[in-house]
C-alpha positions as CSV (number, residue, x, y, z in Angstrom):
1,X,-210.2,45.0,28.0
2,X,-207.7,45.3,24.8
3,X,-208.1,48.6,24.4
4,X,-206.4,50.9,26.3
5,X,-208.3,53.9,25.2
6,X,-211.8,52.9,25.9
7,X,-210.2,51.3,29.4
8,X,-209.4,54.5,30.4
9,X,-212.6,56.0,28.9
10,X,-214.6,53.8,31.0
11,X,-212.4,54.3,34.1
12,X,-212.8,57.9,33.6
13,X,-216.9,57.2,33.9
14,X,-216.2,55.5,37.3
15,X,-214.3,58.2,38.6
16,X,-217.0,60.4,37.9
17,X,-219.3,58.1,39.4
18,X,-217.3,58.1,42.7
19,X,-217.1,61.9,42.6
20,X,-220.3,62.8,42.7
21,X,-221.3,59.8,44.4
22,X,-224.4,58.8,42.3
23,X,-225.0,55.7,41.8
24,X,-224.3,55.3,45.3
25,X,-223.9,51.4,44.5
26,X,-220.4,52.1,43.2
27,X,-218.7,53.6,46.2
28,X,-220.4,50.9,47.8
29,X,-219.0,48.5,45.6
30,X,-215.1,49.9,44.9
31,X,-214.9,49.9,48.5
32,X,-216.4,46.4,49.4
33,X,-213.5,45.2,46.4
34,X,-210.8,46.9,48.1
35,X,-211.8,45.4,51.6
36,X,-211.7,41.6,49.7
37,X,-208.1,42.6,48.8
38,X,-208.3,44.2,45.0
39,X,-206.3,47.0,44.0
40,X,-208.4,50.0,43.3
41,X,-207.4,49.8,39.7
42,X,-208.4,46.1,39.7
43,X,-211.5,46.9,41.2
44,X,-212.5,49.8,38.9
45,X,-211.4,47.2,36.3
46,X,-214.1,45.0,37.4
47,X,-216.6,47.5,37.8
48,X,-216.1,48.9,34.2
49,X,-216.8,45.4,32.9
50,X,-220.2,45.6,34.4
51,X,-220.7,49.2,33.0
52,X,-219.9,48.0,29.1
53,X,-222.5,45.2,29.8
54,X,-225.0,47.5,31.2
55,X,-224.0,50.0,28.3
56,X,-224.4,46.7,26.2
57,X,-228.0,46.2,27.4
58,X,-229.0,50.0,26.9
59,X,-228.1,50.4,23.4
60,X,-229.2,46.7,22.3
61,X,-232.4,47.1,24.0
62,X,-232.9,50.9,23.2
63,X,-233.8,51.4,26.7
64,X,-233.0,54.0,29.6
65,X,-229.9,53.2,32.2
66,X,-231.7,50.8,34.9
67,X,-229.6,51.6,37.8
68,X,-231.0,49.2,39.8
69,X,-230.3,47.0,37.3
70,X,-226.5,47.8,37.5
71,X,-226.4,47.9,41.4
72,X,-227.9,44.5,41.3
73,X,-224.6,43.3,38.7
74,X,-222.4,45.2,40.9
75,X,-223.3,43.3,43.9
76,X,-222.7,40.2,42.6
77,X,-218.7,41.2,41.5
78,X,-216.3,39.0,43.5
């Protein structure tokens, strides 16, 4: 991610996701990074990477957020 602003942009979305813990699947997923030894900045990293796709798939496909969708993507970050 180039661009610093939209980094922290998406990081920023995260963060609210982990607040108010909805989806679930990101706590979930943040803290299964961190156990496999990721920073928690690396580990947001690679969780935002999976949001811009699933924002990606939203706007391209003119369809509503599928969270299950993005849980599924998020389990499958290593």
């Amino acid at each position: 991610m180039a661009n610093q602003r939209m980094k922290s942009k998406l990081i920023e979305v995260i963060d609210n996701q982990l607040n108010i813990n909805e989806p679930e699947c990101t706590r979930v997923t943040l803290d299964r990074l961190i156990d496999s030894g990721y920073k928690e900045q690396e580990a947001k990293e690679k969780i935002a990477t999976v949001l811009v796709e699933e924002m990606y798939d939203v706007m391209k496909q003119g369809t509503p957020f599928d969270e299950e969708r993005y849980c599924s993507k998020l389990a499958k970050l290593t």
